[in-house]
N, C-alpha and C positions, 0 to 999 in steps of 0.2 A: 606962464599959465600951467604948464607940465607938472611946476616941482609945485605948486599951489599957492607960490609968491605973488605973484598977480593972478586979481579976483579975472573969472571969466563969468563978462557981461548977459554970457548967451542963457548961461544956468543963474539968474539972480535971483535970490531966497533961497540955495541952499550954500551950507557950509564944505569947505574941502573935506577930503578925507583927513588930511592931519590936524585939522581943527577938529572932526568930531572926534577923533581918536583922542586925541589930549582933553578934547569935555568929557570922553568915558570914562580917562584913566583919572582926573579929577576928582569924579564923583565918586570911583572906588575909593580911591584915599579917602575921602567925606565920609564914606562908611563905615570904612573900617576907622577911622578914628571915632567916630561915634558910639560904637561900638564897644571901642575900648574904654572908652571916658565912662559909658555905663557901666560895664565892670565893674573900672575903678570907684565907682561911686557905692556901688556893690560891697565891695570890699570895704570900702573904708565906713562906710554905715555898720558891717559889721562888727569891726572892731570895738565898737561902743555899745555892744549889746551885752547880756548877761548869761554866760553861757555854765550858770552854776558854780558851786566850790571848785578852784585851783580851774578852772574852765576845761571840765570833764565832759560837757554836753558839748564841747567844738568840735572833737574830735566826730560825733555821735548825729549830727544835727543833720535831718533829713530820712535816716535809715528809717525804717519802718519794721513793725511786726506786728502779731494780731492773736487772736483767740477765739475758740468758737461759743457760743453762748449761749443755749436756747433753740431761737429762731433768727438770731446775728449772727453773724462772724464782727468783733470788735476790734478796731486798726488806731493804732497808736505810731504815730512819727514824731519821733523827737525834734524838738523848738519849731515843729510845724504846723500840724493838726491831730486831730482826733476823730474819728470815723464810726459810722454804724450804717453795714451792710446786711440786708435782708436776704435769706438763702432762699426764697422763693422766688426770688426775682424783684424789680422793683429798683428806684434807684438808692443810692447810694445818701444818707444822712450825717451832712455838715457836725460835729460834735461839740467844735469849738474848735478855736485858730490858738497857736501859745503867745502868750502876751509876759509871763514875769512867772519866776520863780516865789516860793512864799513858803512858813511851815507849820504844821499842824501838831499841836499835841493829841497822841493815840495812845489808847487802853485796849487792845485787844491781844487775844490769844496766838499763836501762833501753832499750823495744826501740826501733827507728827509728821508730815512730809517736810515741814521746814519753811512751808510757804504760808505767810501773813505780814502783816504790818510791826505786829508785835503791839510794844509799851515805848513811849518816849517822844522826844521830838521827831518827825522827820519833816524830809523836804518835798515840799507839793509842788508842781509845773500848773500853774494855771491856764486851762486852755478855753477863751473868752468868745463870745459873737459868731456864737454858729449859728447854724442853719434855720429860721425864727421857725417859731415850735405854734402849731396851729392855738390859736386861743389861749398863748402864753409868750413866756417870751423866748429869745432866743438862746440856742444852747448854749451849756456852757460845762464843761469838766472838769474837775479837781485831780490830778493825778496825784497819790498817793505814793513813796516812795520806798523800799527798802531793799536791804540787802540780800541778793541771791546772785549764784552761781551764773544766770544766763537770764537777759531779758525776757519778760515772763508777764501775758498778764494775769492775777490770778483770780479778780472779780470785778463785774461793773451790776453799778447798782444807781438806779434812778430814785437819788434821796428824795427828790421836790422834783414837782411838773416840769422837766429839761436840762433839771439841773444834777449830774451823772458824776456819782465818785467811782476812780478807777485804780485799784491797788496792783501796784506792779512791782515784780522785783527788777533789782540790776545789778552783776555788778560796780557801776556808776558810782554806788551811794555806798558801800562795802567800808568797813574800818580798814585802814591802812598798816603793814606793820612797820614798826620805826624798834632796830635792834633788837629783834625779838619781842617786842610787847604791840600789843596790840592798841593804838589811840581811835578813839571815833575823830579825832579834832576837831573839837565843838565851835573852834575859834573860826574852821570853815562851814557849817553849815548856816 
């Protein structure tokens, strides 16, 4: 009865100590395996997802940054969300969740600071099924792409009733040089 070999009749319905000590240690293992199999499931779903040309958004996916705008501050996280925060307080407006990259052909100007969209193809981050928009539907974002120095946003604009394009630089989307010359590689975008 000492070593908890034989049950003591006196105490019956409960378990020794080294039986519940081996049910604790158990169910940590159970844990932590659980645990990890989420991860891994984690990860391997990533693997299958689209993380842009040459998979330049893997490195990038999650960070955030933002811009002030008016009566916003505007918050972009790459392959995650899109944000619109009110500086008077208030809470914070779903913008869209990233769902697929996609690309838009642009005809605009780029200003003498360097910052626009410019003229040509580029590549849009579609960010889909935000926050449903009173007497409309729910958000949803176009993110706009081109090439600058430092992530950058540099305009959002509510084209239709929730539906928000957002032009941002990176360098992400930048031509690459290959021996001195410069290629946009059209074969990646």
């Amino acid at each position: 009865m000492e070593n908890g070999i034989l049950a003591d009749n006196a105490n019956s319905g409960t378990e020794s100590k080294a039986v519940t000590d081996a049910r604790s240690a158990m169910q940590a293992v159970k844990d932590d395996l659980s645990s990890k199999q989420a991860t891994l499931s984690s990860l391997e779903g990533d693997l299958t997802k689209d993380f842009g040309p040459s998979d330049v958004f893997r490195a990038l996916k999650s960070t955030c940054f933002s811009t002030d705008s008016g009566e916003y501050t505007y918050e972009l996280c790459w392959m995650d969300k899109t944000t619109q925060k009110p500086k008077k307080g208030g809470g914070n407006t779903g913008m869209g969740n990233f769902v697929r990259f996609d690309k838009l052909e642009v005809d605009e100007e780029i200003g003498a600071d360097g910052k626009g969209v410019g003229q040509g193809e580029r590549i849009t981050m579609m960010y889909e099924n935000g926050q449903h928009c009173w007497n409309g539907p729910n958000r949803q974002t176009t993110v706009v792409l081109a090439c600058y120095e430092k992530d950058e946003i540099w305009k959002v604009v509510e084209q239709e009733k929730c539906m928000y394009r957002m032009d941002v630089g990176t360098p992400a989307v930048c031509e690459k040089a290959v021996s001195g010359k410069t290629t946009k590689g059209k074969d990646e975008l």
